[in-house]
N, C-alpha and C positions, 0 to 999 in steps of 0.2 A: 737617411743612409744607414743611421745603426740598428731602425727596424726591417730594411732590409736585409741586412748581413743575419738578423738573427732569423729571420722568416728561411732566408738559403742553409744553414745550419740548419735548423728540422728539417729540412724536405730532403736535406744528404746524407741525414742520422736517420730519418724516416720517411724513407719512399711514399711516393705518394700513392701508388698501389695497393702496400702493405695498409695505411691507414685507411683505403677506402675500401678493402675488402670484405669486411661483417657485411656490408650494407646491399640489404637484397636487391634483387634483380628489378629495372623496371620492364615489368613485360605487357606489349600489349597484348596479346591471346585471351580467348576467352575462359581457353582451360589449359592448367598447363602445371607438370610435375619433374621433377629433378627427381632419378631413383638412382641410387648405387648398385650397381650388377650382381655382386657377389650375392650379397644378402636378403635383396628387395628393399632394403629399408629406404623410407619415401625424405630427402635431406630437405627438401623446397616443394612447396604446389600452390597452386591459385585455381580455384575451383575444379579441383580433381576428377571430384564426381560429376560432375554436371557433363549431363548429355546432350551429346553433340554431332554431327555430322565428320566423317573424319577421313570423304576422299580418299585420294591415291594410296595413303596407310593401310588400308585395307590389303592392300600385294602383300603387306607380311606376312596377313596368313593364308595367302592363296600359294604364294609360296612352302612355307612352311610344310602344311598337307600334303602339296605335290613333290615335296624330299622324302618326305615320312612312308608315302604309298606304295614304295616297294616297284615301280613301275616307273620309271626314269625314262628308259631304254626303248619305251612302247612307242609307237607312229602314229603320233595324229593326225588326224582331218579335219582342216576348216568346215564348218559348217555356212550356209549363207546368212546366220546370224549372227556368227563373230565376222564375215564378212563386212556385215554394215553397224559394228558396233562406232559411235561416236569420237571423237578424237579425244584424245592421243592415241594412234595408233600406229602399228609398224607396214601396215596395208598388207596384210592375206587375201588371198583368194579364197572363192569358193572350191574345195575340194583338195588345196594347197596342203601339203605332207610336211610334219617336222615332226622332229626326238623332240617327246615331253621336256625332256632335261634343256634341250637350247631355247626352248620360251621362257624358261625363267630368266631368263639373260634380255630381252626385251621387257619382261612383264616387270624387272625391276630396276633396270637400267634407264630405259625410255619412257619408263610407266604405260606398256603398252596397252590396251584397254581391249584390243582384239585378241592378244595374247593370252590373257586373262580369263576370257571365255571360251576360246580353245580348250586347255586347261579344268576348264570347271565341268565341261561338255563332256569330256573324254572320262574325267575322273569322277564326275557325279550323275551322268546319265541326260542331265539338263543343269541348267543354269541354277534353277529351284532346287536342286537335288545337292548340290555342290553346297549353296547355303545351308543348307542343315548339317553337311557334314562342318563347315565353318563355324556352327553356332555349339554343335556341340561338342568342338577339339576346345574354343572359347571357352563352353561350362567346366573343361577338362584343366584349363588352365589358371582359374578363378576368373576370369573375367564378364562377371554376372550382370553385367549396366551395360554389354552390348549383344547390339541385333544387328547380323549379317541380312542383306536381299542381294547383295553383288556382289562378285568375285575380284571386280576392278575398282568399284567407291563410286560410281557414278550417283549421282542423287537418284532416290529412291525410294518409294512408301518410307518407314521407318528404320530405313537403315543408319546407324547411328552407331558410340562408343563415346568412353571418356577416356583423358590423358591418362587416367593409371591405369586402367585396362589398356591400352595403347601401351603401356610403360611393359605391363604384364605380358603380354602376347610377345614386344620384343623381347623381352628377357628371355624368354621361353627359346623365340627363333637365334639370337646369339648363343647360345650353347649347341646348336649346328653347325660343325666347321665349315660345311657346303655351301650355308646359307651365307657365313661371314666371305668367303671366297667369291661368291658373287654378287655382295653389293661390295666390292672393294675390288672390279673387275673396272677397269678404264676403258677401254674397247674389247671388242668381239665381233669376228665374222660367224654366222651359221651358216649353213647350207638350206635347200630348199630338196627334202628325199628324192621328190617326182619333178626334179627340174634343175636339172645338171650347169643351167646355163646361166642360174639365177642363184643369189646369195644376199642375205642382210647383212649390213656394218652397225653397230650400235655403239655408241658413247653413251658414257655415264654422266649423268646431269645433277649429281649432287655436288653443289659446291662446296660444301662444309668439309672432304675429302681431299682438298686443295687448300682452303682457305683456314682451318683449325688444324693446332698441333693437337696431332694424336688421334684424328678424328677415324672412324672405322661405320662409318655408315650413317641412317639406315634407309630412309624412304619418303620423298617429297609429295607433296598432295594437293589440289587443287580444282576446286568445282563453286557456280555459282553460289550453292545455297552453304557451303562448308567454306568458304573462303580457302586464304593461304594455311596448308596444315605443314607440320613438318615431327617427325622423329629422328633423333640424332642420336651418336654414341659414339664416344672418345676415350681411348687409352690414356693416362699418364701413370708412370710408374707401375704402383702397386693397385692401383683404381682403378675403376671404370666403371661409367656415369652412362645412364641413359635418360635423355630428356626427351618431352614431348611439346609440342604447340598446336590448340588446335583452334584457328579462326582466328590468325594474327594480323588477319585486314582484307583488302579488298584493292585493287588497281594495283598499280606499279608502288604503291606504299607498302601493302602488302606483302607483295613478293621480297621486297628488301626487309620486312618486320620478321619475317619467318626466319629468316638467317638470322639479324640481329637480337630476337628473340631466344632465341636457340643459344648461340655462344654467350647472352647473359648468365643465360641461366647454367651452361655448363663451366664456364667462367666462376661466377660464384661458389660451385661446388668442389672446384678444385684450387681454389682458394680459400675456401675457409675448411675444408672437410680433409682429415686424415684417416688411414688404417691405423689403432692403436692397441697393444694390446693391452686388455683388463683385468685376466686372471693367466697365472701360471699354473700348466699342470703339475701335478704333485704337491701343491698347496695341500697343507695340513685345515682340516674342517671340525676339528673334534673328537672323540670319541663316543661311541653308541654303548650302551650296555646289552650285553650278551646272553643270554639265558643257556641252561644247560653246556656250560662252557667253562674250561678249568680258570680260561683267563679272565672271565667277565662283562668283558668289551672289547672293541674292534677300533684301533685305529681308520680313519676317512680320508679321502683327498679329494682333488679335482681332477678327473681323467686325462683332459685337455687344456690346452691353451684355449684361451677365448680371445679374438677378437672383436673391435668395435671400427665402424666407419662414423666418427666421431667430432665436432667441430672444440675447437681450444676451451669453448665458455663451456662446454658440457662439461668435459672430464672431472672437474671439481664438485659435479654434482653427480657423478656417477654415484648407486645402487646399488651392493650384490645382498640379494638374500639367499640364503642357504635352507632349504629345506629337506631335512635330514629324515628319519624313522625314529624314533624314541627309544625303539629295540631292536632287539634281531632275536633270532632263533638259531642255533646252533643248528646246523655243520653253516659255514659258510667260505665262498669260494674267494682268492682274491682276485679282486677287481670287478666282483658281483655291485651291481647298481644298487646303491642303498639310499639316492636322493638326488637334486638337483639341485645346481648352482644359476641363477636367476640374476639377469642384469637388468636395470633401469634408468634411466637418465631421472632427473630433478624433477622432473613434468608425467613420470609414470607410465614411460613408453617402452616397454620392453625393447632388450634390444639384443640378445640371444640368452641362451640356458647351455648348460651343457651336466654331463655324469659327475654323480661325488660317487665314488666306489669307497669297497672293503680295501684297505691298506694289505693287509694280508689275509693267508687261510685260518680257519679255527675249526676243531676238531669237537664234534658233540661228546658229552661227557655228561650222561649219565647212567641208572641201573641198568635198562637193557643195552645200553653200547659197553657198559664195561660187561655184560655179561657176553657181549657178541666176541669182544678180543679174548675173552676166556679162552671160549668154544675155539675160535681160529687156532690158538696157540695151541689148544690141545691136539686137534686135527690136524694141526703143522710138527708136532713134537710125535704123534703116532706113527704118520705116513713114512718119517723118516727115521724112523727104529730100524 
């Protein structure tokens, strides 16, 4: 009895949450990474890099492109190829008319597969044409360990991606308020241009937008050879987390591993991960010595505050180095950059920089600048005789 009384003491002095929080995620996925939004820094992954097959994720950046293109507004036409594109699809007709802008609302809601080739057709000329434009908004993004062949993820010669290029491309597509506006759409009708009579209804099939607080997206995934895939992305507070899964199983185990996979892993990051700040701007850094200069040297600071998205056990092992100039050179301006201030965790992972500026202005001070205030002074004491 009195080892239970004490066993119920720790667990109401010490949630049992709280104590099992450090402890990483179990995930089944074959590749799978935790990034913080703001920053990109990578807080959790399990084979990152490893290339993989990544399905219906691919709509991000079929999306993505068809925001960016300037062409929203334009009418498209089914082709009899997106006609017979494979399932998931919303069923277009051959020659069936819609605003670019309303297929994104199938292409990301439904995961429409027809929808997607509409889309690629219209904006890239063909299907093949669209991938290149895919492959190279990717090189644009850093995402260099994928290769685009489909606009929808359907299995395909080497089409392929990893969790952090996954992680990358989202990041990229969340800072589109357009893009966030439409995977965080529940339903929608469109219309059909050339057919008054006819209209699509579409629901949104992401469960993690019902079933996680704070959740805000992004895009579910699903083919034989790529298994269950999933990218997700959740507000709390001051954060926000984008995680990836890619190949979390296979059958009806599958399907529930990609969720449960997913909230592990975003679970973990918002349990053990804070915003913290590291440096205050206006921190003093030193003085420089000054050459041709009455004063000598230049008071420094730090421009900026610096933040870190940072776990408890790190901050103790926080890094700043300071790399400064040895000198200067007279005239100098205040708040001219005169070095950088460098953060690091315990393990040598940078983890941002920011400006050390000149404290104040200093005025050059020698023979030809005193002979320049001469000249002025006399040219100023002349003009106004």
């Amino acid at each position: 009895m009195r080892r239970f009384i004490i066993i119920l003491i720790v667990i109401l002095v010490f949630p049992f949450n709280v104590m099992a929080d450090t402890k990483e995620p179990k995930v089944y996925a074959q590749g799978a990474v935790l990034m913080e939004y703001e920053t990109g820094r990578v807080l959790w992954q399990k084979n990152m890099n490893e290339k993989l097959p990544m399905a219906s994720t691919t709509k991000i950046m079929t999306a993505i492109i068809a925001l960016e293109s300037g062409k929203l507004e334009d009418i498209t036409e089914a082709s009899s190829n997106a006609a017979i594109t494979p399932k998931v699809r919303m069923g277009v007709a051959k020659g069936e008319k819609h605003r670019l802008y309303d297929l994104l609302y199938p292409l990301m809601l439904m995961s429409a597969n027809d929808a997607a080739v509409v889309i690629a057709e219209h904006l890239g000329g063909s299907v093949e044409g669209f991938a290149n434009i895919m492959n190279k908004k990717a090189k644009e993004i850093g995402a260099v360990n994928t290769e685009f062949v489909t606009p929808n993820g359907l299995d395909k010669d080497e089409h392929h991606s990893t969790a952090y290029d996954m992680a990358l491309i989202t990041r990229y597509a969340l800072k589109n308020d357009e893009f966030v506006k439409i995977i965080n759409t529940q339903s929608i009708s469109i219309p059909i241009k050339n057919n008054d009579e006819k209209s699509y209804e579409f629901y949104n099939k992401n469960r993690l937008l019902k079933e996680y607080n704070g959740a805000i997206g992004v895009k579910t995934g699903f083919t034989g050879k790529a298994g269950n895939c999933f990218v997700g992305a959740a507000k709390r507070d001051d954060m926000e987390l984008i995680s990836v899964v890619l190949a979390s199983g296979w059958g009806n185990a599958g399907k529930e591993r990609k969720w449960s996979d997913t909230k592990a892993i975003l679970d973990y990051g918002f349990n053990n991960f804070s915003k913290v700040k590291i440096i205050d701007s206006g921190y003093e850094t030193g003085n420089i010595a000054v050459y041709h200069s009455k004063e000598g040297f230049v008071g420094t600071k730090i421009l900026d505050d610096g933040y870190a998205y940072i776990s408890k056990d790190e901050i103790e092992g926080i890094k700043k180095v300071y790399n400064i100039k040895k000198y200067l050179d007279a005239p100098i301006k205040k708040n001219d950059v005169v070095g950088k201030a460098e953060v690091f965790t315990a393990e040598g992972e940078k983890l941002f920089e920011t400006d050390i500026v000149a404290c104040e202005s200093i005025e050059r001070h020698d023979f030809f600048s005193c002979l320049k205030k001469v000249i002025d002074l006399w040219l100023y004491d002349n003009v106004f005789i």
